[in-house]
NUGU-65051 format. One record per residue: chain; x, y, z of N, C-alpha, C, O, CB in turn. Coordinates in Angstrom, 2 decimals. Glycine has a CB too. Example, Ala and Ser with C-alpha at 12.3 -4.5 7.8 and 13.67 -1.06 7.14 Angstrom:
2
<A <13.19 -5.69 7.80> <12.30 -4.50 7.80> <13.20 -3.30 7.80> <14.24 -3.32 8.46> <11.31 -4.47 9.05>>
<A <12.85 -2.25 7.08> <13.67 -1.06 7.14> <12.90 0.03 7.87> <13.41 1.14 8.04> <14.08 -0.60 5.72>>
% end
This chain:
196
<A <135.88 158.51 61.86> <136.58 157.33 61.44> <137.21 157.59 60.07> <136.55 158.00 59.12> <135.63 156.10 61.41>>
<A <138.48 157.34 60.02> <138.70 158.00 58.79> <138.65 156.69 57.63> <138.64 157.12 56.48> <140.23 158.89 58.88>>
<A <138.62 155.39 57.73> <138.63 154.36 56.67> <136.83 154.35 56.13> <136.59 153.78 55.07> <139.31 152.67 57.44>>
<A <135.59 155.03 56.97> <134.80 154.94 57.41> <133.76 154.81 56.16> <134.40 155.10 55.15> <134.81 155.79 58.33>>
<A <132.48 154.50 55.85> <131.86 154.64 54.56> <131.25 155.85 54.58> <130.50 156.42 55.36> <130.93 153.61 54.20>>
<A <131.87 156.16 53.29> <130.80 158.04 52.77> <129.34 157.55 52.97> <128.90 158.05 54.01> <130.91 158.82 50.47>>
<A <128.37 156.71 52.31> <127.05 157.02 52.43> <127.29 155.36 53.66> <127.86 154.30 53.39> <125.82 157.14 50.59>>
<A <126.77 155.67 54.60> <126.02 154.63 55.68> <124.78 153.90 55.07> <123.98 154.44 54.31> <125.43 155.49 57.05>>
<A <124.72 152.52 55.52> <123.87 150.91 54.81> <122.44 151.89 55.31> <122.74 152.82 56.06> <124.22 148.62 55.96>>
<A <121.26 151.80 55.05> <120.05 152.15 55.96> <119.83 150.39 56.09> <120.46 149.47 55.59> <118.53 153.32 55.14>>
<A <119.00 150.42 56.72> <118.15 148.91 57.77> <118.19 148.07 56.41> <118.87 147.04 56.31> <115.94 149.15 58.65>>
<A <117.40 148.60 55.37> <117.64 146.89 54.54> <119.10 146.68 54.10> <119.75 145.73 54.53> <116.65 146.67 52.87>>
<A <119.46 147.33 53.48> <121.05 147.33 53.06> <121.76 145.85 54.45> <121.88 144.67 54.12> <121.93 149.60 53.44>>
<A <122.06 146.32 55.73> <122.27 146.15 56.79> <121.76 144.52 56.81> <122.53 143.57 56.98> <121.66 147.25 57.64>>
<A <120.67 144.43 56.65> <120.03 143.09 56.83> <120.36 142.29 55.78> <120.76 141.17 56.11> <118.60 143.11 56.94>>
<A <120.31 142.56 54.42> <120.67 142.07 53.42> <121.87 141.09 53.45> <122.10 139.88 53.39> <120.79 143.02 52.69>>
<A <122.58 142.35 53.59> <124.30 141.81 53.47> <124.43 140.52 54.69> <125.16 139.59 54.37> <125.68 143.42 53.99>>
<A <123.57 140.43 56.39> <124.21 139.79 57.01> <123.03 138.59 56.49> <123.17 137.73 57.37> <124.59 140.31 58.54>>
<A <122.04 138.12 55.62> <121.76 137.25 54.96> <122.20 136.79 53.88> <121.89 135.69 53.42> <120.99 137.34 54.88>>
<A <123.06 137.69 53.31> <123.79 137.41 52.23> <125.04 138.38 51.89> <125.05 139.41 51.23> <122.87 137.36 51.17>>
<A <126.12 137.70 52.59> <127.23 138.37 51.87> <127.56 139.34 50.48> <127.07 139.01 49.40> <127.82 137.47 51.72>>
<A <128.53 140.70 50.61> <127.87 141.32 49.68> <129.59 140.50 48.66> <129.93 141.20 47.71> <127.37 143.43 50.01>>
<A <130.23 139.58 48.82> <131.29 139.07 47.91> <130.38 137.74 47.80> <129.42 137.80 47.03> <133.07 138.96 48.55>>
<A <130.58 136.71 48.40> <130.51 135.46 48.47> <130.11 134.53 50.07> <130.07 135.08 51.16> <131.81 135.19 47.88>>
<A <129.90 133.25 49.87> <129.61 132.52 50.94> <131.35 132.32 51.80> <131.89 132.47 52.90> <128.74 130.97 50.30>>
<A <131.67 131.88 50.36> <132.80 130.66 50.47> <133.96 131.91 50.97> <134.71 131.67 51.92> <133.24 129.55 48.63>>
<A <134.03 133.24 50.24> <135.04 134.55 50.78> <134.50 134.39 52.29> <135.05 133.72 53.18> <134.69 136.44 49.95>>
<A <133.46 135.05 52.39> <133.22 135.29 54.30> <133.46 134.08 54.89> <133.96 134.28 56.00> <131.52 135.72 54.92>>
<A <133.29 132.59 54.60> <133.88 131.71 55.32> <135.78 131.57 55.58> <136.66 131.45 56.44> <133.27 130.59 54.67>>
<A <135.55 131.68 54.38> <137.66 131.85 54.58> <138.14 133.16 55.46> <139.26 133.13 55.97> <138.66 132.26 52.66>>
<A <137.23 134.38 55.63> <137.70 135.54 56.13> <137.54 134.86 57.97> <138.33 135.01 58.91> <136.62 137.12 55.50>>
<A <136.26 134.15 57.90> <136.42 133.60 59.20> <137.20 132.59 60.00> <137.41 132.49 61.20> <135.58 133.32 59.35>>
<A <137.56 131.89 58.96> <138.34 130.91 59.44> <140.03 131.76 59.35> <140.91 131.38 60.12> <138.06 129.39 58.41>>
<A <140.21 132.53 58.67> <141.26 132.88 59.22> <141.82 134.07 60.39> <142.89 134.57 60.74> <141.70 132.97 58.28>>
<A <140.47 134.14 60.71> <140.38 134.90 61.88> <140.15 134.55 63.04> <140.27 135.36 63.95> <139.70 135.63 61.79>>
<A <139.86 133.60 63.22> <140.24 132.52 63.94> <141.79 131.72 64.05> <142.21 131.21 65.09> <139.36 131.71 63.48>>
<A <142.24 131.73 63.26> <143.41 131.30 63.07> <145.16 132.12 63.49> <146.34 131.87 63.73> <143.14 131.11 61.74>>
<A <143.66 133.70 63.26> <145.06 134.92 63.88> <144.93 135.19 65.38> <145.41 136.07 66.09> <144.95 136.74 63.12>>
<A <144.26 134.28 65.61> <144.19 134.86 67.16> <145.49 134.76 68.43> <146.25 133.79 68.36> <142.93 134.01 67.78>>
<A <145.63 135.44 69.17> <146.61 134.86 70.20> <146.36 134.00 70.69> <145.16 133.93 70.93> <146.95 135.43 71.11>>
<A <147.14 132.92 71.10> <147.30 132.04 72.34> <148.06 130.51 71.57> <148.75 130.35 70.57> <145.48 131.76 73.21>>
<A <147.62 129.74 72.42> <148.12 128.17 71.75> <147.19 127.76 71.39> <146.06 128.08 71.77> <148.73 127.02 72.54>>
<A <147.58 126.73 70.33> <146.35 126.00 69.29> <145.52 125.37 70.69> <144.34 125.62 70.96> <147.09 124.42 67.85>>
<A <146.25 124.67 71.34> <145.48 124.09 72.43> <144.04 125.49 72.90> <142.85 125.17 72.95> <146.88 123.70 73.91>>
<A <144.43 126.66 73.13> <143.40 127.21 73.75> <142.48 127.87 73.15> <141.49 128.31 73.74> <143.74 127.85 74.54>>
<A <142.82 128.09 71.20> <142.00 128.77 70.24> <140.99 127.11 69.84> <139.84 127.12 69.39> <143.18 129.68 68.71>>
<A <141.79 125.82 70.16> <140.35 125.19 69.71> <139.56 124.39 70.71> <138.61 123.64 70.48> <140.54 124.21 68.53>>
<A <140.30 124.80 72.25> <139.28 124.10 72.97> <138.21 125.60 73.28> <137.21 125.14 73.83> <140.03 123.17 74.54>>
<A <138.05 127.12 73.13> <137.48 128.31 72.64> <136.45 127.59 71.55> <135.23 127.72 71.64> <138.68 129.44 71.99>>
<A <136.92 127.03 70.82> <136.05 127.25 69.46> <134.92 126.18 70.15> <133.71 126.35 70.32> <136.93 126.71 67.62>>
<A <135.67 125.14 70.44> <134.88 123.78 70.68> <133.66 124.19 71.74> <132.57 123.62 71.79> <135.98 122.47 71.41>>
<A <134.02 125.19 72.47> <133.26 125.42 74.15> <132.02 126.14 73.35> <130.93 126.02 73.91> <134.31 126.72 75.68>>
<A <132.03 126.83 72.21> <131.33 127.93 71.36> <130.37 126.56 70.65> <129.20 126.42 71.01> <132.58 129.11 70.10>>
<A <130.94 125.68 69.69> <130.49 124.83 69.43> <129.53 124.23 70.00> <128.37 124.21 69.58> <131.13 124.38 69.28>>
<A <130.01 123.58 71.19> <129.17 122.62 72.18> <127.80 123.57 73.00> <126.82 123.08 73.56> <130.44 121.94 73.55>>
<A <128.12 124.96 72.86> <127.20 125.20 73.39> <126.11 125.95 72.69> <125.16 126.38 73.35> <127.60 125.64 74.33>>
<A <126.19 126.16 71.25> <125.41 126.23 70.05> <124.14 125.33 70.24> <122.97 125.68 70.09> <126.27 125.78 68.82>>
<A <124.71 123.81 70.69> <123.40 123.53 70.92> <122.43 122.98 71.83> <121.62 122.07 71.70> <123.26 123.10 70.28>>
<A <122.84 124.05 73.19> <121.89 123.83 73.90> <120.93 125.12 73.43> <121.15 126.03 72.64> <122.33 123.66 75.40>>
<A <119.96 124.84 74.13> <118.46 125.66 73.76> <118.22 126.74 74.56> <117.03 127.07 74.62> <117.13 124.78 73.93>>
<A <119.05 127.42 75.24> <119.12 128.94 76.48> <119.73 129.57 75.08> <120.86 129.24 74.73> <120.54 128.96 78.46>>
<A <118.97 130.44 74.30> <118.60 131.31 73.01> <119.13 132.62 73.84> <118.19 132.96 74.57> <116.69 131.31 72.37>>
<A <120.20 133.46 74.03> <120.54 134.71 74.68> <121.82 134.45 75.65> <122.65 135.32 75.92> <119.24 135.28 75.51>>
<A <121.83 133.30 76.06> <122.88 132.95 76.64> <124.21 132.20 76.12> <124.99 131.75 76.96> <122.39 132.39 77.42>>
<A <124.46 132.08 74.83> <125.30 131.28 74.15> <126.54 132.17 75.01> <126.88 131.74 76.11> <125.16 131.25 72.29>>
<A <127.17 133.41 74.47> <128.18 133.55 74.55> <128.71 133.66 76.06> <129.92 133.59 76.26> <128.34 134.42 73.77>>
<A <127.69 133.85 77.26> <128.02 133.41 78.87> <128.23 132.29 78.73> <129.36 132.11 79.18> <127.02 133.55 80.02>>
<A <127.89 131.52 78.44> <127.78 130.26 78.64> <129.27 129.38 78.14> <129.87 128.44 78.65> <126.45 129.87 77.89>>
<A <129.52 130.24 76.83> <130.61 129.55 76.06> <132.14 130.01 76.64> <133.25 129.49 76.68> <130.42 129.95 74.40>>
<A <131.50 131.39 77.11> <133.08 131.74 78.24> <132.91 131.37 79.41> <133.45 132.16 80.19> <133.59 133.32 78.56>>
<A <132.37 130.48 79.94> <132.44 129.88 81.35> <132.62 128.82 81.11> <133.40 128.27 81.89> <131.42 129.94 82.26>>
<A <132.17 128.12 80.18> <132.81 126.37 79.79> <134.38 126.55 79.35> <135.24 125.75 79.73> <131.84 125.48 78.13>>
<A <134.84 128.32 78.06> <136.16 128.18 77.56> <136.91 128.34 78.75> <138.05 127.87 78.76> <136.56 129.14 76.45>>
<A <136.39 129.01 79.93> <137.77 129.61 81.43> <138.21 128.26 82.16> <139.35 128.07 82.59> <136.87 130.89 83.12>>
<A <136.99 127.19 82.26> <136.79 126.17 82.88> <138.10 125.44 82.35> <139.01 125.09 83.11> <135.39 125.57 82.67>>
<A <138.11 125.25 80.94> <139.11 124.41 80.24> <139.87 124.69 79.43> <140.22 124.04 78.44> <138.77 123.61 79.74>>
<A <140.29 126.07 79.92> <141.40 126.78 79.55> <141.77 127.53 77.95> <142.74 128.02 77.37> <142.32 125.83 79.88>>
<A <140.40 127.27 77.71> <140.26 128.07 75.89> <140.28 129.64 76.31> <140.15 130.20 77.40> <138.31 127.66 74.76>>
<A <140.52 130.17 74.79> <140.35 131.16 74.34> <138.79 131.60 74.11> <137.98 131.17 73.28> <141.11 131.10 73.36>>
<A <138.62 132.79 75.32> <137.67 133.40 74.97> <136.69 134.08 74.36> <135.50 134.30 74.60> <137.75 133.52 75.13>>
<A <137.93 134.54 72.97> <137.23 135.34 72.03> <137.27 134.04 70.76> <136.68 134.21 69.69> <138.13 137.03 71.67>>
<A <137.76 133.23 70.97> <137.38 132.01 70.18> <136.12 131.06 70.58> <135.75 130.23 69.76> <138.57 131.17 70.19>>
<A <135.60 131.16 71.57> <134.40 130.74 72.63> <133.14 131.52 71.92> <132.04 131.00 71.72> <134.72 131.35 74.48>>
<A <133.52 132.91 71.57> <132.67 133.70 71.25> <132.42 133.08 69.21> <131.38 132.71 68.66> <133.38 135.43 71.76>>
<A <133.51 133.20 68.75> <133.83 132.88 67.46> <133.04 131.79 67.35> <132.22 131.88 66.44> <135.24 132.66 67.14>>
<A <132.99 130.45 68.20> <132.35 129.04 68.08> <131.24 129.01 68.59> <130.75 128.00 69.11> <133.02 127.98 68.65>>
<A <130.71 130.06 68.53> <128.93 130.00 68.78> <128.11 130.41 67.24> <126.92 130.40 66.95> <128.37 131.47 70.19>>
<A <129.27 130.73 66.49> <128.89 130.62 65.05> <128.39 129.70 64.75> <127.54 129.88 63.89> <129.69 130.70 64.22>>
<A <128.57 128.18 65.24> <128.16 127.20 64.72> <126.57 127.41 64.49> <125.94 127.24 63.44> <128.58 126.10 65.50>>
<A <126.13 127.81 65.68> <124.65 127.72 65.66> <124.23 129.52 65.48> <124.55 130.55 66.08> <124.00 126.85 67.32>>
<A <123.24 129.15 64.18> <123.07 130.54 63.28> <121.49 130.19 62.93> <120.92 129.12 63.12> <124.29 130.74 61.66>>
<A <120.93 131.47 62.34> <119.40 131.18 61.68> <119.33 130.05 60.76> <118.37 129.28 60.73> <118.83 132.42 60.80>>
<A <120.61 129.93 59.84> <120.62 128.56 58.88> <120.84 126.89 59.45> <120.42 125.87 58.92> <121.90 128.81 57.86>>
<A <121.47 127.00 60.44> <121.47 126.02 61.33> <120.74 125.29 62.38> <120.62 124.11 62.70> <122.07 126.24 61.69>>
<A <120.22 126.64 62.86> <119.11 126.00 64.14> <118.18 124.75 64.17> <118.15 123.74 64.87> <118.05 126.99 64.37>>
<A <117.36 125.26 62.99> <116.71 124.20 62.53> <116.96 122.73 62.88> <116.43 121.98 63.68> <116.81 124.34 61.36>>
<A <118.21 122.55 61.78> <119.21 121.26 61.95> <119.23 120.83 63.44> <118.66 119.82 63.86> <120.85 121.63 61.47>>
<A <119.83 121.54 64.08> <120.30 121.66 65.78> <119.09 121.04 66.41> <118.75 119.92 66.78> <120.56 123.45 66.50>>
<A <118.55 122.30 66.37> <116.94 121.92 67.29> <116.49 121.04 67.37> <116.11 120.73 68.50> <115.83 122.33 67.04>>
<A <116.20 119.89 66.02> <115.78 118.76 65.46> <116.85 117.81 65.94> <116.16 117.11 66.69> <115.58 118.86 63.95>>
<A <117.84 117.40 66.00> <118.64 116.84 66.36> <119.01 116.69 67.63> <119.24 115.57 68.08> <119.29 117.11 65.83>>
<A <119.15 118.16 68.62> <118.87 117.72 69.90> <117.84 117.07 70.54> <117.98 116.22 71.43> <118.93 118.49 70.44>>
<A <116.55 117.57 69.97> <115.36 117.30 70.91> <115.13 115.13 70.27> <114.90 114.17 71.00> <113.52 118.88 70.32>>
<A <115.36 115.13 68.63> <115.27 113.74 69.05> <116.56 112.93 69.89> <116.34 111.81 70.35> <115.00 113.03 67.75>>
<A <117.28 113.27 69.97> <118.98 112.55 70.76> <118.07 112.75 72.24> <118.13 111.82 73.03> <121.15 113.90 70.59>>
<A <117.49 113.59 72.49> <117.01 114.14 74.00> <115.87 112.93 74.47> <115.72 112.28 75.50> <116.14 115.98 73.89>>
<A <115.37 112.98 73.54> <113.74 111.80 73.16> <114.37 110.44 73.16> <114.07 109.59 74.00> <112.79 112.00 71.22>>
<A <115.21 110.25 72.23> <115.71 109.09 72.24> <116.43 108.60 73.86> <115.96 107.55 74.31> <116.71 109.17 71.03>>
<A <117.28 109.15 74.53> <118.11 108.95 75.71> <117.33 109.08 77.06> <117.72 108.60 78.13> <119.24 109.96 75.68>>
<A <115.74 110.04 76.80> <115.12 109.61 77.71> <113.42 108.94 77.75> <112.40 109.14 78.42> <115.35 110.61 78.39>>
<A <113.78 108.19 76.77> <112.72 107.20 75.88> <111.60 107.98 75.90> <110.81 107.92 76.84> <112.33 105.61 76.49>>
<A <111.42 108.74 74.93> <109.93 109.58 74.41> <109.83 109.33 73.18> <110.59 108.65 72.48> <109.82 111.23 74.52>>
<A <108.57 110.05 72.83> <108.63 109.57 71.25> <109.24 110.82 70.79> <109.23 111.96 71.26> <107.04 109.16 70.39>>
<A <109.89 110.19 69.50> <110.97 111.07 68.67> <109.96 111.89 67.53> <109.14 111.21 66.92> <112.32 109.91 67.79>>
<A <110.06 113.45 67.23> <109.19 114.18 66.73> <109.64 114.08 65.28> <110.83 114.23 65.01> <109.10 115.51 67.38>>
<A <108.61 113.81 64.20> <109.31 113.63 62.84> <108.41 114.67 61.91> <107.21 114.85 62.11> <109.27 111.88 62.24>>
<A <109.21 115.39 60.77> <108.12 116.38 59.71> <107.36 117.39 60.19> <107.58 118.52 60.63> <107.00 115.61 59.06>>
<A <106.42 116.72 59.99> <105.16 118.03 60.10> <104.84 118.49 61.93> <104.22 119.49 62.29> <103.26 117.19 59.27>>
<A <105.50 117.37 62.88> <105.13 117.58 64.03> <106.23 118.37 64.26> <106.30 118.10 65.46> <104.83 116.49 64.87>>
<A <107.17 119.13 64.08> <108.27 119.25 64.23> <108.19 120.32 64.31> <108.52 120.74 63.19> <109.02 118.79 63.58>>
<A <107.75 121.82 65.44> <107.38 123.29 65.31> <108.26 123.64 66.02> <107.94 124.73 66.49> <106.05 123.85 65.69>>
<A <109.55 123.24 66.50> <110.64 123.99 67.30> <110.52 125.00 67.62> <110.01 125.45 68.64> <111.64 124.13 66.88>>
<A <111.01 125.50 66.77> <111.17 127.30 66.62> <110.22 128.12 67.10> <110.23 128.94 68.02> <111.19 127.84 65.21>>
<A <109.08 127.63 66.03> <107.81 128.34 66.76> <107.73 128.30 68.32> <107.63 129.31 69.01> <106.46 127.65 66.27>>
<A <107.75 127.61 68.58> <107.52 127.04 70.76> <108.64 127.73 71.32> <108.61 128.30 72.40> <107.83 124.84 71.41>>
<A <109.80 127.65 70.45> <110.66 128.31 71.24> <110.21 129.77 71.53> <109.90 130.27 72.61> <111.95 128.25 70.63>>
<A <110.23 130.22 70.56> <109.61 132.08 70.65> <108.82 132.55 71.21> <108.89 133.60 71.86> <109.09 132.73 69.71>>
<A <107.52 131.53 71.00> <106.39 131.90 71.16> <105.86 131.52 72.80> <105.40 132.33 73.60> <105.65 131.29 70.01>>
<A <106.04 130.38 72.95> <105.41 129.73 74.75> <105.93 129.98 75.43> <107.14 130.24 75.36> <105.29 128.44 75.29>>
<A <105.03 130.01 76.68> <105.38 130.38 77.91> <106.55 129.08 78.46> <106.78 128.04 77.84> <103.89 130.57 78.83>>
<A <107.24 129.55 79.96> <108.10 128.87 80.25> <107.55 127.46 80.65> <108.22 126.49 80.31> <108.80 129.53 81.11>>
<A <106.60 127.29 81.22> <105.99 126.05 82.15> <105.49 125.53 80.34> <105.72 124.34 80.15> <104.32 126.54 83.84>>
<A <105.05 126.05 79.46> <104.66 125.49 78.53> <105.93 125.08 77.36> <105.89 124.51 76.27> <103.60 126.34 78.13>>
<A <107.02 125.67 78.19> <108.35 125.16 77.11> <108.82 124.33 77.91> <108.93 123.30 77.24> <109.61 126.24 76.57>>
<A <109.33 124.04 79.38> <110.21 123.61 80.22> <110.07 121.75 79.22> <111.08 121.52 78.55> <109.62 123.92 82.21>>
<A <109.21 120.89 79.18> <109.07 119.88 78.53> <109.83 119.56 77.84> <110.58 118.60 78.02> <108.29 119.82 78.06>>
<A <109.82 120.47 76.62> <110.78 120.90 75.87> <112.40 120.94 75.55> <113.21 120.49 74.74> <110.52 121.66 76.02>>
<A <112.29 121.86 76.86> <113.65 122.57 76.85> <114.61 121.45 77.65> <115.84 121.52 77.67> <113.59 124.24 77.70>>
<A <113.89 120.47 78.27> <114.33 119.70 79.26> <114.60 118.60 78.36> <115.71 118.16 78.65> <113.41 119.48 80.48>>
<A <114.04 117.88 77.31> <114.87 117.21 76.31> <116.05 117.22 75.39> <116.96 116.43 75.15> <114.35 117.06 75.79>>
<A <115.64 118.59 74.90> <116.71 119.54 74.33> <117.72 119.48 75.22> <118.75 119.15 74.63> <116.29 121.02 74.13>>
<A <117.89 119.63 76.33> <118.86 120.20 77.26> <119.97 118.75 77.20> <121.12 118.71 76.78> <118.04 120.68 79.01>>
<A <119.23 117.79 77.72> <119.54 116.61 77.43> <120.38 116.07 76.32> <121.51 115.65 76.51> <118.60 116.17 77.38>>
<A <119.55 116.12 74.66> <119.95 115.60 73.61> <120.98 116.63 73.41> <121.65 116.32 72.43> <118.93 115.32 72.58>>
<A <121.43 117.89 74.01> <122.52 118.82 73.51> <124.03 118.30 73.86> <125.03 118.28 73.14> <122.29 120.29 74.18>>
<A <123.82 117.85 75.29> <125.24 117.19 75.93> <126.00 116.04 74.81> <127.20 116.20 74.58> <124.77 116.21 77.55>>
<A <125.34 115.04 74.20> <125.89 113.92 73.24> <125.95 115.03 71.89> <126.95 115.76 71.80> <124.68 112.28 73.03>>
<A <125.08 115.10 71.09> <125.16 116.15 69.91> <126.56 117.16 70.08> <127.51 117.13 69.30> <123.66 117.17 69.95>>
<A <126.43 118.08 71.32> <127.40 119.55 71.15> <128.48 119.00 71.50> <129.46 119.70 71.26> <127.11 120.97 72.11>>
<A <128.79 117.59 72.18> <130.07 117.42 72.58> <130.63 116.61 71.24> <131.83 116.71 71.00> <130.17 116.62 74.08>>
<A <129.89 115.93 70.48> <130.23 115.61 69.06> <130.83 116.87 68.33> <132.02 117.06 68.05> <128.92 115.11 68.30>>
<A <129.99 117.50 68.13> <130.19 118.85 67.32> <131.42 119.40 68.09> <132.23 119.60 67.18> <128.78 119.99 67.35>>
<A <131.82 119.63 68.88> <133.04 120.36 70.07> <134.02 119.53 69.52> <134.73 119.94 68.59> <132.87 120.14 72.05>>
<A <134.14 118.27 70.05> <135.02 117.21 69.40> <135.90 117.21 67.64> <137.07 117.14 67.27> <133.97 116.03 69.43>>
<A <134.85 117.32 67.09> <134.95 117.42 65.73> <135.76 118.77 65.19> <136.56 118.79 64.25> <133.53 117.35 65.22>>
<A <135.29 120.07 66.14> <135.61 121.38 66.19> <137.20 121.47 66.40> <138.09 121.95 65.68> <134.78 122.07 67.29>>
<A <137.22 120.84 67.65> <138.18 120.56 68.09> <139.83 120.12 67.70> <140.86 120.72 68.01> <137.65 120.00 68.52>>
<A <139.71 119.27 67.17> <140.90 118.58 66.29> <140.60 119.38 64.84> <141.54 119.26 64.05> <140.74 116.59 66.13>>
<A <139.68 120.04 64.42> <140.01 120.43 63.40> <140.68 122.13 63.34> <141.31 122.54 62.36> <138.85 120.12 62.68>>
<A <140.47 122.73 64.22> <141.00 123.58 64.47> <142.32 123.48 65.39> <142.96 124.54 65.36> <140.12 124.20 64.81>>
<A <142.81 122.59 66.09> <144.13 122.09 66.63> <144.39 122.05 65.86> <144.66 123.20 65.55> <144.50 121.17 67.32>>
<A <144.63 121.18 64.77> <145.55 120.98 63.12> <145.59 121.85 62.57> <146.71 122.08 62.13> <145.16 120.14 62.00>>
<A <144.82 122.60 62.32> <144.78 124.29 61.61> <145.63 125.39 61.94> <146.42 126.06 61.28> <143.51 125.00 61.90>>
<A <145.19 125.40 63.40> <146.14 126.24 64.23> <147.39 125.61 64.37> <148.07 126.61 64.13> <145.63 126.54 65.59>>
<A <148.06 124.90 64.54> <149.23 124.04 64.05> <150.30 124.39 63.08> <151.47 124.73 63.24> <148.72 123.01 63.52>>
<A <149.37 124.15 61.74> <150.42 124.11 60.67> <150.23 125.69 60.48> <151.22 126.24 59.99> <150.13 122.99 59.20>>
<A <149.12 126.55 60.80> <149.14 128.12 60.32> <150.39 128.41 61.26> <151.49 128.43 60.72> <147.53 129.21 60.68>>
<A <150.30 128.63 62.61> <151.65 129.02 63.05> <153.22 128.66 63.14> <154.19 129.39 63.34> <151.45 129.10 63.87>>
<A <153.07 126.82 62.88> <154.00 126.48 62.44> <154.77 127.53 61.15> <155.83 128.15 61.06> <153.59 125.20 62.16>>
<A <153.65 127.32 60.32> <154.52 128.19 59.05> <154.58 129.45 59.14> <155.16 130.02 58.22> <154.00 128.09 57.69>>
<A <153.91 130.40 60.42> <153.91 131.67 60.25> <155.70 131.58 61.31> <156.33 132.63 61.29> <152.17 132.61 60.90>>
<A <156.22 130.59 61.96> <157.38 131.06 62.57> <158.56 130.65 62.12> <159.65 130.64 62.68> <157.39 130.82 63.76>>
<A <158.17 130.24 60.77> <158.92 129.85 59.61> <159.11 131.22 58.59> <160.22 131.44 58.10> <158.08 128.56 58.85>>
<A <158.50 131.70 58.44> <158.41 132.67 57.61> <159.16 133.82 58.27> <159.84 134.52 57.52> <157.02 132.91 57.27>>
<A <159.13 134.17 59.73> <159.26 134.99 60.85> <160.68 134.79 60.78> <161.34 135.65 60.19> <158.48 134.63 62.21>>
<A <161.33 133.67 61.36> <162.36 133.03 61.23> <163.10 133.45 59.64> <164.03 134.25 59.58> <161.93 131.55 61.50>>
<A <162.64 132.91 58.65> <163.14 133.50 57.50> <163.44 135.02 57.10> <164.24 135.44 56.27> <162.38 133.08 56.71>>
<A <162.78 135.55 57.72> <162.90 137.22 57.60> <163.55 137.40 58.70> <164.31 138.32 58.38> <161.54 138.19 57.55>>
<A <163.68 137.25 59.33> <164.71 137.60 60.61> <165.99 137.47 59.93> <166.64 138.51 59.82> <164.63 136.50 62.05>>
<A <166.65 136.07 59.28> <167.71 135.52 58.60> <167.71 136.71 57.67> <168.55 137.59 57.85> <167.54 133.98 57.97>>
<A <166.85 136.80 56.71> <167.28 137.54 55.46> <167.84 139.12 56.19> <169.00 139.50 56.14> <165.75 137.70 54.21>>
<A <167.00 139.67 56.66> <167.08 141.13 58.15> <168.14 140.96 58.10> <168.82 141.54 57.26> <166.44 141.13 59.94>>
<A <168.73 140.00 59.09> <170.27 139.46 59.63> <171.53 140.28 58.36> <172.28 141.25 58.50> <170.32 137.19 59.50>>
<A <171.28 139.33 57.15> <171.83 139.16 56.58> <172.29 140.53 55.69> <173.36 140.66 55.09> <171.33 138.19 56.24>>
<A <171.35 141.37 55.78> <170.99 142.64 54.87> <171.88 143.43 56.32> <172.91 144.01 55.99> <168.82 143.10 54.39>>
<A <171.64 143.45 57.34> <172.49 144.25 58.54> <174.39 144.12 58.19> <175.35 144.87 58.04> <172.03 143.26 60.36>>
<A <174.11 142.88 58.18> <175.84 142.25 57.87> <176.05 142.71 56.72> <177.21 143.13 56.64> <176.19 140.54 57.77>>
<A <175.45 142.83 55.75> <176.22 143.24 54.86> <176.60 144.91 54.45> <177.48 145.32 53.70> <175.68 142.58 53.91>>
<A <175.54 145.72 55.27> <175.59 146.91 55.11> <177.20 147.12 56.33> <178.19 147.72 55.91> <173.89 147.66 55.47>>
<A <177.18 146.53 57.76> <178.21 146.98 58.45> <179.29 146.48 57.46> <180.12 147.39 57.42> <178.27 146.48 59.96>>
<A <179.76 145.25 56.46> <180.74 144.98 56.22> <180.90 146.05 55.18> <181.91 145.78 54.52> <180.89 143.66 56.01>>
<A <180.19 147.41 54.67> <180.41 148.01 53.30> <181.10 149.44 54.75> <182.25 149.86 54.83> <178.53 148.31 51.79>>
<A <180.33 149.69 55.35> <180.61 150.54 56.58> <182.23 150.40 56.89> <183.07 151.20 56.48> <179.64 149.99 57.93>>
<A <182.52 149.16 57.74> <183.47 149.02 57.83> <185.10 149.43 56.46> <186.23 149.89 56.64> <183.03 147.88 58.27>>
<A <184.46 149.01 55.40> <185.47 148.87 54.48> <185.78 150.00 53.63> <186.81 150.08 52.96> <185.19 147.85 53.73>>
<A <184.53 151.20 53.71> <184.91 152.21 53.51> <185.40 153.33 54.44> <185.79 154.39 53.97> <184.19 152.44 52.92>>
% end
């Protein structure tokens, strides 16, 4: 590889950086969002992609996000590798949030009691129990994810339509402008051609 790094990260290096950026939070967020933003297709299909990634962040099938998020993006005509991009939503810093939020929306919609604080071992159960000892579980979750991820999708949604919008709007403005100036630099070289 020739851009490639002289000395290679070893394992902590590696881990470090993807817990903590080696510039900033707020740099790697802008590097993402505009990479998202360069993608091919129509705004329509980079944010119903993002949204399908979104919405399915928070259901609770832990290995299956990105199947899952390209069979909801093909269904409704998103962008795939933006499907993949919008499973960012749900990350080690997030889950938490998620988890907690589905399973009470899940509790709440199918009248259980809602888990608060200290009762609250998500994570742990997720990893750790067997299936017949998670299904309980996973079957609320599954539930409280449909209202929650389609919020979150929604929200995803229009905000990346507007994004993608005015970014390409102005990138075929700019395109357009250099084409003109191009134009203009051609014409004037044939009119020096011609006259000599």
């Amino acid at each position: 590889m020739i851009f490639g790094r002289k000395n290679k990260p070893d394992l902590s290096e590696r881990v470090r950086v993807f817990l903590w950026p080696r510039r900033s939070w707020i740099r790697s967020g802008k590097y993402f969002v505009k990479r998202i933003l360069r993608l091919t297709g129509s705004p329509y299909a980079i944010a119903a992609g993002v949204a399908a990634g979104a919405f399915t962040s928070f259901t609770p099938f832990l290995g299956f996000h990105f199947i899952i998020s390209w069979v909801l993006a093909f269904i409704i005509g998103g962008n795939l590798l933006a499907a993949a991009l919008g499973t960012a939503v749900g990350n080690p810093i997030t889950f938490p949030f998620i988890w907690g939020a589905t399973y009470n929306t899940g509790a709440l919609v199918l009248g259980q009691p809602r888990l608060h604080g200290e009762n609250l071992h998500l994570g742990q159960s997720l990893m750790s129990s067997s299936f017949e000892a998670l299904w309980p579980v996973i079957k609320v979750m599954t539930v409280g994810a449909v209202p929650t991820g389609l919020l979150c999708g929604l929200v995803c949604y229009i905000f990346v339509r507007k994004s993608c919008d005015a970014y390409q709007r102005r990138r075929k403005q700019i395109l357009a402008r250099r084409a003109f100036e191009a134009g203009k630099w051609r014409s004037a070289i044939a009119d020096h051609d011609n006259a000599s």
